[in-house]
C-alpha positions as CSV (number, residue, x, y, z in Angstrom):
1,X,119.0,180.4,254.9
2,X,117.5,179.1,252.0
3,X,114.1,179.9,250.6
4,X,110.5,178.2,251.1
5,X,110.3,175.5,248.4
6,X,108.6,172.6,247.4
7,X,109.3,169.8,245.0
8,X,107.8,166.7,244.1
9,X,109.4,163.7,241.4
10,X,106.0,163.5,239.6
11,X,104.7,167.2,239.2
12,X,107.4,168.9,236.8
13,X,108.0,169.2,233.2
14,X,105.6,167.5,231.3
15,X,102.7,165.4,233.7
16,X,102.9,161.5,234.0
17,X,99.7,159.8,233.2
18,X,99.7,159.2,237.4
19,X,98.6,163.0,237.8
20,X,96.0,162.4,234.7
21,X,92.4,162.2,235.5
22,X,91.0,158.9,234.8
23,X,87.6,160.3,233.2
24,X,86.7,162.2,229.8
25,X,89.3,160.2,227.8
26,X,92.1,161.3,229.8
27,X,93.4,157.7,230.7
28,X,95.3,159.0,233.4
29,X,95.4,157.1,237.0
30,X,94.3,160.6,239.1
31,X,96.5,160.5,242.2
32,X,97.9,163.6,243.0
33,X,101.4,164.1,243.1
34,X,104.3,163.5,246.0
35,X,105.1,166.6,247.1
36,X,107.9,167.9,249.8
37,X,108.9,171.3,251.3
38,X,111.3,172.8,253.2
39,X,112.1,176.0,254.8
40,X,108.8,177.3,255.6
41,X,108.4,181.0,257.3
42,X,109.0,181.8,261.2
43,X,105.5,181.4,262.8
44,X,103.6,178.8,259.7
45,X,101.1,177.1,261.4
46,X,99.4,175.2,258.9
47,X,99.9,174.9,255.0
48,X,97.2,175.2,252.2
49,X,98.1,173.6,248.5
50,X,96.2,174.9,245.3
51,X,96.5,173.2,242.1
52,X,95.1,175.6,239.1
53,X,95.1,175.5,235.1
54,X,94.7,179.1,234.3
55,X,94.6,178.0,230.4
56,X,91.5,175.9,230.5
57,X,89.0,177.0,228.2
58,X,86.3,178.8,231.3
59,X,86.7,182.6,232.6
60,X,88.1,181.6,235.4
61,X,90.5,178.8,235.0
62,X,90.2,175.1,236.6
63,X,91.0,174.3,240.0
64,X,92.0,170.8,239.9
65,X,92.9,170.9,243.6
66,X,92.5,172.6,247.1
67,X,93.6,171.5,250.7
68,X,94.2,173.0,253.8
69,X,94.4,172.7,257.5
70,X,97.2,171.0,256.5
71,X,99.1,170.2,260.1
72,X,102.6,173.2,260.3
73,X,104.6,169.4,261.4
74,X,104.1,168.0,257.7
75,X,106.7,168.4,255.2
76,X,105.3,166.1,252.6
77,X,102.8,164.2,251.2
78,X,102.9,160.9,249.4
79,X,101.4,159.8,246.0
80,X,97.8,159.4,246.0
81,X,97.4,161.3,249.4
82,X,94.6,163.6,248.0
83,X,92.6,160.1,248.1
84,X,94.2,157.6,250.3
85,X,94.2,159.7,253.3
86,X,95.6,163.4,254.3
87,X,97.6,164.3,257.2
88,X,95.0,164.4,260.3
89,X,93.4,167.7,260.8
90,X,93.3,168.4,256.7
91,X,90.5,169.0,254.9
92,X,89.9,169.2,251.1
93,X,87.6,171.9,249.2
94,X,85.6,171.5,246.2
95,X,87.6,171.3,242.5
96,X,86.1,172.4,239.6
97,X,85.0,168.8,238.6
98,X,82.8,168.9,241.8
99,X,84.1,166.9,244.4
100,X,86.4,167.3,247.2
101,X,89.8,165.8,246.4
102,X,92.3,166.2,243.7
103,X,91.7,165.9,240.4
104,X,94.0,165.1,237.4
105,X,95.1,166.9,234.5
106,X,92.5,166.6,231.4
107,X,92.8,169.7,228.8
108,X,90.7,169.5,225.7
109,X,92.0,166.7,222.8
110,X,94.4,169.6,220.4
111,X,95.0,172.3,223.0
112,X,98.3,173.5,223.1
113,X,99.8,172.3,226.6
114,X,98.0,173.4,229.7
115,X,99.9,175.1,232.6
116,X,99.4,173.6,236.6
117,X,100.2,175.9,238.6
118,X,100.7,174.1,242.2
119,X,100.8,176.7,244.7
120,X,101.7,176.3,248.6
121,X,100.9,178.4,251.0
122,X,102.3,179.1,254.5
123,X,99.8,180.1,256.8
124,X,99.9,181.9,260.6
125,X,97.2,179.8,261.9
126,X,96.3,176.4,262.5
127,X,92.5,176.3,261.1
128,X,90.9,178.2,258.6
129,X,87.1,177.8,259.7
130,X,85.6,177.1,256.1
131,X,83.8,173.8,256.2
132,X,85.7,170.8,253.9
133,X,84.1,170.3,250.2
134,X,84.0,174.5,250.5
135,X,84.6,175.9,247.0
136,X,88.0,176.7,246.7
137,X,87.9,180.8,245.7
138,X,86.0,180.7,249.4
139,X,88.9,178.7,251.0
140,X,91.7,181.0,249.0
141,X,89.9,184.5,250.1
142,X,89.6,183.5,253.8
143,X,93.3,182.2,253.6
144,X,94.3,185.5,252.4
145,X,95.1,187.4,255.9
146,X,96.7,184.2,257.2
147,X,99.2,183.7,254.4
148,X,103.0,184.3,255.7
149,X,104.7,182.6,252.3
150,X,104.0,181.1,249.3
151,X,106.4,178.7,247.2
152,X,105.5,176.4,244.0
153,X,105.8,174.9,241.0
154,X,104.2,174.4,237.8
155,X,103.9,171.4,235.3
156,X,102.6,171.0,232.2
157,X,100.3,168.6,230.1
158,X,98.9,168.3,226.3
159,X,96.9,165.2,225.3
């Protein structure tokens, strides 16, 4: 049997502006991206994504995105979900810009491109108990003896 993946038509190769955030001169439109799996693990439950730029200029990178709860019956998400309503059940923790909900791509004017690292994980139960708008290391630690596979994908963007 093939292998846990996950794809999406926005969130490859170099970003579209749609996966931008709309704020510090970015210009972007700050919808997160359609995404898709298949082929989770025997026993997932629920799903957690994490969208991270381990190049941004901080010591400990930029998490643009975290959600979780996600229901084990969803196998994707649309355009713009992150914002216009997740899967019942999901909630969103806090990204590094502060609020609880994805947020778009938006390295420093001249840095070489930045990596996204969108990361899904498979998870054996159906609610991690951290309350929504949680930081996201907090969310990712308790995740940690839950997780039964992992699968993702990274993009890239340069302004």
């Amino acid at each position: 049997m093939p292998g846990f993946t996950v794809t999406s038509n926005q969130f490859m190769g170099q970003l579209d502006k749609v996966n931008v955030f709309n704020g510090m001169g970015a210009g972007g439109e700050n919808l997160s991206p359609d995404l898709s799996w298949k082929n989770p693990p025997s026993g997932t439950k629920s799903y957690l994504i994490l969208v991270h730029d381990p190049d941004a200029p901080t010591p400990a990178g930029f998490t643009h995105w975290c959600a979780y709860n996600i229901p084990a019956s969803v196998t994707s998400l649309p355009t713009g979900a992150s914002s216009e309503g997740m899967p019942e059940g999901t909630l969103q923790g806090m990204n590094s810009y502060g609020v609880a909900e994805f947020g778009g791509a938006c390295p420093p004017p001249g840095d070489v491109a930045h990596a996204y690292n969108l990361t899904l994980y498979a998870l054996d139960t159906d609610s991690l108990e951290v309350p929504a708008g949680s930081p996201a290391e907090k969310i990712v630690f308790m995740a940690t003896q839950h997780i039964i596979g992992r699968t993702g994908i990274t993009a890239f963007y340069a302004r």
